[in-house]
Each structure stands twice: as structure tokens, then as C-alpha cells.
C-alpha positions as CSV (number, residue, x, y, z in Angstrom):
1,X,21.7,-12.8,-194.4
2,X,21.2,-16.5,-193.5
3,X,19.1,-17.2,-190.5
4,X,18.9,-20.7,-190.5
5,X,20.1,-22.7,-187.2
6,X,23.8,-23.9,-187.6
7,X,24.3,-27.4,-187.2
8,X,26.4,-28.8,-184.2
9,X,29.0,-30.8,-185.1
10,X,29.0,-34.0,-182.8
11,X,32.3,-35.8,-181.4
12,X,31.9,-39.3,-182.5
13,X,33.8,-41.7,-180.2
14,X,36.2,-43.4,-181.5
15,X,37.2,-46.9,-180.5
16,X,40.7,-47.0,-179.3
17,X,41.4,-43.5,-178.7
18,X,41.8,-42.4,-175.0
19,X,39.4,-39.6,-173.9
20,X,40.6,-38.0,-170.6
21,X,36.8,-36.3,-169.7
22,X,35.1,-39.7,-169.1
23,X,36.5,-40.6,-165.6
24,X,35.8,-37.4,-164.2
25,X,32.0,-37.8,-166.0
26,X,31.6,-40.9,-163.8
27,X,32.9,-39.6,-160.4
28,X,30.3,-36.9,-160.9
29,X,27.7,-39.3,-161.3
30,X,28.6,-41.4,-158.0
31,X,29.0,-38.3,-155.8
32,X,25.1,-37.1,-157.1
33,X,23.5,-40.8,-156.1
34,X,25.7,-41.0,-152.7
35,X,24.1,-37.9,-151.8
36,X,20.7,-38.4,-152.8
37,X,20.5,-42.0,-150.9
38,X,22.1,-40.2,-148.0
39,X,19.5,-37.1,-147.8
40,X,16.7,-39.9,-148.0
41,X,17.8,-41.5,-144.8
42,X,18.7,-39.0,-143.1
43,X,15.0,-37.6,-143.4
44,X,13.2,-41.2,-142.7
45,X,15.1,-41.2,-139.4
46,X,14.0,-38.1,-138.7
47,X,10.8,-38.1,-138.6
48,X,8.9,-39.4,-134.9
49,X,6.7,-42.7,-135.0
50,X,3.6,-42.0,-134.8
51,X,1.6,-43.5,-131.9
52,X,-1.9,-42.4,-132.7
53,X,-4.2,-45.5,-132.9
54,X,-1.4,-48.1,-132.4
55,X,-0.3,-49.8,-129.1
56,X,3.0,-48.4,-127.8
57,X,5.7,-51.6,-128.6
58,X,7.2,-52.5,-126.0
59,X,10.7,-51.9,-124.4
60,X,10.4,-49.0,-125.7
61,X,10.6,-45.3,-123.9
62,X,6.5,-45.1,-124.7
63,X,5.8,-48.4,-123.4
64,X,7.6,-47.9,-120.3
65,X,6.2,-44.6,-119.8
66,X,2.6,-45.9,-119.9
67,X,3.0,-49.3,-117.4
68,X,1.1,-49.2,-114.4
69,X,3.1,-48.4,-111.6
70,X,3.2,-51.3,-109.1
71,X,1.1,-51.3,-106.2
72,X,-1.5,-49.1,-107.6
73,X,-5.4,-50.0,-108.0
74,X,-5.4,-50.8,-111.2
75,X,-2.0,-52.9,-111.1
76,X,-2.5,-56.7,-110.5
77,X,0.3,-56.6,-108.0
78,X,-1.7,-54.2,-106.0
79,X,-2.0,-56.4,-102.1
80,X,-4.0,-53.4,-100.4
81,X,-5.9,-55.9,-98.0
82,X,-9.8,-55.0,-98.2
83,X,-11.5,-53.2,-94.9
84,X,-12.3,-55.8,-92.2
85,X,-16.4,-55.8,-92.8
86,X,-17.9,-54.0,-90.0
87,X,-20.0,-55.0,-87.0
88,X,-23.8,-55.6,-87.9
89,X,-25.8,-53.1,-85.8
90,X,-27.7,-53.8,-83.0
91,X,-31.0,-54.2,-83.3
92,X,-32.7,-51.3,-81.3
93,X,-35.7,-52.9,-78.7
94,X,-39.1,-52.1,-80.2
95,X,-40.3,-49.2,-78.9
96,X,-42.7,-49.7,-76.0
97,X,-46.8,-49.2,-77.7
98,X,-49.5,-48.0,-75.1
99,X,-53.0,-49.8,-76.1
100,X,-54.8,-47.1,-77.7
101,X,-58.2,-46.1,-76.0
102,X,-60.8,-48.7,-77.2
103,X,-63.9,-46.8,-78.1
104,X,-65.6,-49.6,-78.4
105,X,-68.9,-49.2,-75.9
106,X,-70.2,-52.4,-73.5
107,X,-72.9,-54.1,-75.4
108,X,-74.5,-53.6,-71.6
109,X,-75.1,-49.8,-70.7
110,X,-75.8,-50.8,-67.1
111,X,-72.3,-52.2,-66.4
112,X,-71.1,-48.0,-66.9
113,X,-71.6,-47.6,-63.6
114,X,-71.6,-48.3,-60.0
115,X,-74.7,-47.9,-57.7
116,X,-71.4,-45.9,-55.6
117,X,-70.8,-43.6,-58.5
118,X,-74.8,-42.7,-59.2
119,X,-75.8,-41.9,-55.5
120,X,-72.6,-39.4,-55.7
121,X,-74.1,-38.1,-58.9
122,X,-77.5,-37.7,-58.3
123,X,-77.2,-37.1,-54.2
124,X,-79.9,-39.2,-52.7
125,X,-79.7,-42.9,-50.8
126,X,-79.4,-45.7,-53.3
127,X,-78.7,-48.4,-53.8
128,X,-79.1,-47.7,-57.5
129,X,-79.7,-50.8,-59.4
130,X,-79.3,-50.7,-63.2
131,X,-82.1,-51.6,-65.2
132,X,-82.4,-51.6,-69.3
133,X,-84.9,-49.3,-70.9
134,X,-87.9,-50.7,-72.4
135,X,-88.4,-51.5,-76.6
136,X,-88.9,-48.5,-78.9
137,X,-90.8,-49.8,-82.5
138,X,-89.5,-53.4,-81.5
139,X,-85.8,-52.7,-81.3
140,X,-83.9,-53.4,-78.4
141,X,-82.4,-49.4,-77.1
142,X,-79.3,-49.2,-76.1
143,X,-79.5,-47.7,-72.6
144,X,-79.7,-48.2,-68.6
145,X,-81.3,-46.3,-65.9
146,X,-80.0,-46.6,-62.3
147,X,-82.8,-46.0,-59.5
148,X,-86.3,-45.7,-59.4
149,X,-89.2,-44.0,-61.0
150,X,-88.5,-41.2,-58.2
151,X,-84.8,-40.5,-58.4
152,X,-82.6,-42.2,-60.9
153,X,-79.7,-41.3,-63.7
154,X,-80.5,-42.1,-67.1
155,X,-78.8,-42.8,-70.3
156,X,-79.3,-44.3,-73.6
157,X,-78.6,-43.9,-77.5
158,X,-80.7,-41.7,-79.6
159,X,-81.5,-40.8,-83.0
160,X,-79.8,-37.9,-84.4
161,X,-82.2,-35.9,-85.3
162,X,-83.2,-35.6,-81.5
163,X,-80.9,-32.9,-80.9
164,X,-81.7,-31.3,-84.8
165,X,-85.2,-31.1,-83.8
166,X,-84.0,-29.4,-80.4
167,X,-81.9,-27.1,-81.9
168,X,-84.5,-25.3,-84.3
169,X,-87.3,-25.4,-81.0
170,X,-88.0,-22.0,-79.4
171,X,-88.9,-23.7,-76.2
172,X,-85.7,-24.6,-75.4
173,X,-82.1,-23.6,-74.6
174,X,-78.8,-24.9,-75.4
175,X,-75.9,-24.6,-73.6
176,X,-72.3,-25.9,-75.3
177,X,-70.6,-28.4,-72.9
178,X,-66.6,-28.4,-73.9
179,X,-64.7,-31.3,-73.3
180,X,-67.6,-34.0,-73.2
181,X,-67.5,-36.3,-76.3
182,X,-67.0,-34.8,-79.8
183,X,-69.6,-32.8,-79.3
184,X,-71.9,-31.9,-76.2
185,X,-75.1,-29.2,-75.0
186,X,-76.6,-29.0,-72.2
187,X,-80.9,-28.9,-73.5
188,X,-83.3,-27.2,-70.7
189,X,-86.7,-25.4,-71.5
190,X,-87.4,-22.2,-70.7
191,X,-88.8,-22.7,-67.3
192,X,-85.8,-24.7,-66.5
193,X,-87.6,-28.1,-65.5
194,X,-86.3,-31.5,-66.5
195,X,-82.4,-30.2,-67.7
196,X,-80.8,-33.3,-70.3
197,X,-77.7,-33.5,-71.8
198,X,-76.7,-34.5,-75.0
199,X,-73.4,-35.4,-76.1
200,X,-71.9,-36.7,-79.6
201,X,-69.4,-39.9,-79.6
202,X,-67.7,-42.1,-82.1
203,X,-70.4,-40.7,-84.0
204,X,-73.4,-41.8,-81.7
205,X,-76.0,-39.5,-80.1
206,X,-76.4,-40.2,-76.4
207,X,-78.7,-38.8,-74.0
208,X,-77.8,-38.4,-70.2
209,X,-80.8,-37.0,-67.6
210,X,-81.0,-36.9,-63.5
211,X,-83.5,-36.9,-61.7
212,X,-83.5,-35.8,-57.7
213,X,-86.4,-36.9,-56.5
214,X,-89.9,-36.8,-58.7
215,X,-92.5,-34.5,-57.2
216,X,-94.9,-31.5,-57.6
217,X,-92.2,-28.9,-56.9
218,X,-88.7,-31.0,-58.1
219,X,-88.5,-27.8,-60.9
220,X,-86.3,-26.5,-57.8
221,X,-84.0,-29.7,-58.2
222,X,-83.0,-28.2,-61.8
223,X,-80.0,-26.5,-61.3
224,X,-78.7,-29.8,-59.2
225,X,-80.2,-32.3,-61.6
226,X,-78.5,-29.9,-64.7
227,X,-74.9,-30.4,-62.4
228,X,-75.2,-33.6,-62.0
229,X,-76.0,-34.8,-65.8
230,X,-73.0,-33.0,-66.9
231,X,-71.1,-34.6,-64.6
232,X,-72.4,-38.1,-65.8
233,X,-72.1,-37.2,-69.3
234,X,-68.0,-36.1,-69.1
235,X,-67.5,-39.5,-67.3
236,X,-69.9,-41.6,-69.6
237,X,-68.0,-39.8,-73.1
238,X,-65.0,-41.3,-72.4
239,X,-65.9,-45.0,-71.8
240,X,-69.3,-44.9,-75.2
């Protein structure tokens, strides 16, 4: 049996003769392309413009749907008239200053006090003249002592370690005095003769004494003399 391929016998046109299939061939062929052009447009149209990255053109429905409104903040038309700038603010009065205290002390002791203010202290007739204390090691002492050698009130700057010394000494007694100075004790000895004060301001050491009247017995005057020193020495913290 013969397996081979037959071969196709082709139709070889012929000029002059009429062949009736060829118009309808060519119809075919313009209906395809008509509908391939029209599929292609159809599809460009559509598809939405894209607007990612790119400026919205305008008269368009994007462009008018991203214009500033009129009248807004960030529209130049905007006329909002800025708020009237306010009133400045009175300047409040400077508040009224008291003079501190001066703790300065009189570079004279004796102008302290009165002769008035002494005999009231110390209780005996005056008058009570102020006199300066005499020089210790050269040095001028800072001091005054209103009276005599028989009754007077006494006071003048000492060294701190005055009242150290008195402190640690078994023969005498002291006695805190609140309120005088920054610090205050009233020093007697054991017996009770010849009471002092000592009082502590702006850092200085002061000692304050009275004496009644000077004699063989004026150990009775101590409780007065003790009295009236503390009463000096309140008065005398306050203006040292």
C-alpha cells in the first residue's frame, strides 16, 4: 500500500476568466480590520487618565474639584480683616519696699542710749553720761559705759572665745536668753555676784553688765543687776 502524501492540486488563476469567490474574499477582509480598529478605540477611551504625579489640567472636572474655594484662608481672595491689635497693659505701680533693718552698728557705742533709758535700767539717779572703754593690747574696743565707777550699764564687743571659755568653767552658770540676738545666756557664778550677759549678733560677741551701786554687800543687787542686763541686752540686739 502507498503511504506517501498525495499532492494537492492547485487552481492556477487564469487571466481573463471570472472567479465569483474573490469579492466575497475581500468583504471578509474589510469587516476583520473595521472591527479590530474599532475594539482598539473603544478600549483606549476606556481606560481613566491617570492623575498620579501630574497636575490636574484645567477646565477639567479634577481641576475644578481641587480649586480653593473663595474666601477661604488659603484663597487670595480671602478679605477676613486681621484682629484690631489689643490695648498694651498697664503697667502695674511698683510695689511699695520697706527699708530692710540695717544691722549695721554706730561706729559710737555711746550714742545706743539715753542717760533716760539707763537710769530706767539700772534704777538709781543719773545722769548717765556715756564714756568709751579704755585700749585693750593697743586697739581701740568697741564699747561705752554709762555712769560711774559706782553704778553704771556696760557694754562692749568681745572676743569669742569669751563665752567658749565660760561655757566649759565649773564656776559658773548659764542661763539661755530667747529672743535676744542670734544667740544669748545669761553668765552668773555660783554665788550669784556680778550677773553679765552675753548675746551673739551679725556674728559679733557682745557683753552687756549693770551695776546698782558698788559696795561691800551689792551681791544683794544681783537678781536686780541680772533683770536689768537682760533688759539692756534685748534692746541693744536689735540696734548692734
Amino acid at each position: 500500500m502507498d503511504r506517501r502524501t498525495p499532492i494537492t492540486t492547485r487552481t492556477r488563476i487564469t487571466p481573463g476568466r471570472r472567479y465569483t469567490w474573490l469579492p466575497a474574499l475581500a468583504l471578509a477582509a474589510v469587516a476583520v480590520a473595521g472591527c479590530s480598529s474599532s475594539g482598539g478605540g473603544s478600549t483606549a477611551a476606556s481606560a481613566p487618565p491617570s492623575t498620579v504625579g501630574s497636575a490636574p489640567v484645567p477646565g477639567t472636572a479634577t481641576a475644578t474639584a481641587t480649586a480653593t474655594a473663595p474666601g477661604t484662608a488659603n484663597s487670595p481672595a480671602a478679605t477676613t480683616p486681621a484682629a484690631p491689635p489689643s490695648a498694651a497693659p498697664t503697667p502695674a505701680p511698683p510695689a511699695a519696699t520697706t527699708p530692710a533693718a540695717s544691722t549695721k552698728r554706730p561706729a559710737d557705742a555711746c550714742t545706743l542710749l539715753t542717760s533716760p533709758q539707763v537710769v530706767a535700767a539700772v534704777g538709781t539717779a543719773g545722769p548717765f553720761n556715756g564714756t568709751h572703754p579704755d585700749k585693750v593690747d593697743g586697739k581701740e574696743v568697741w564699747g561705752c559705759t554709762w555712769g560711774s565707777r559706782q553704778s553704771y550699764a556696760h557694754i562692749r564687743e568681745t572676743s569669742p572665745t569669751v563665752l567658749a571659755a565660760l561655757r566649759t568653767n565649773p564656776d559658773y552658770t548659764l542661763t539661755p536668753l530667747p529672743g535676744v540676738g542670734e544667740e544669748a545666756y545669761l553668765v552668773q557664778r555660783k554665788d550669784g555676784f556680778r550677773p553679765e550677759v552675753y548675746f551673739v549678733s551679725s556674728g559679733r560677741l557682745y557683753s552687756v553688765e549693770v551695776v546698782k551701786d558698788r559696795g561691800p554687800h551689792d551681791e544683794a543687787n544681783a537678781p536686780a543687776e541680772a533683770a536689768a542686763a537682760s533688759g539692756l541686752a534685748l534692746a541693744l540686739s536689735k540696734l548692734v
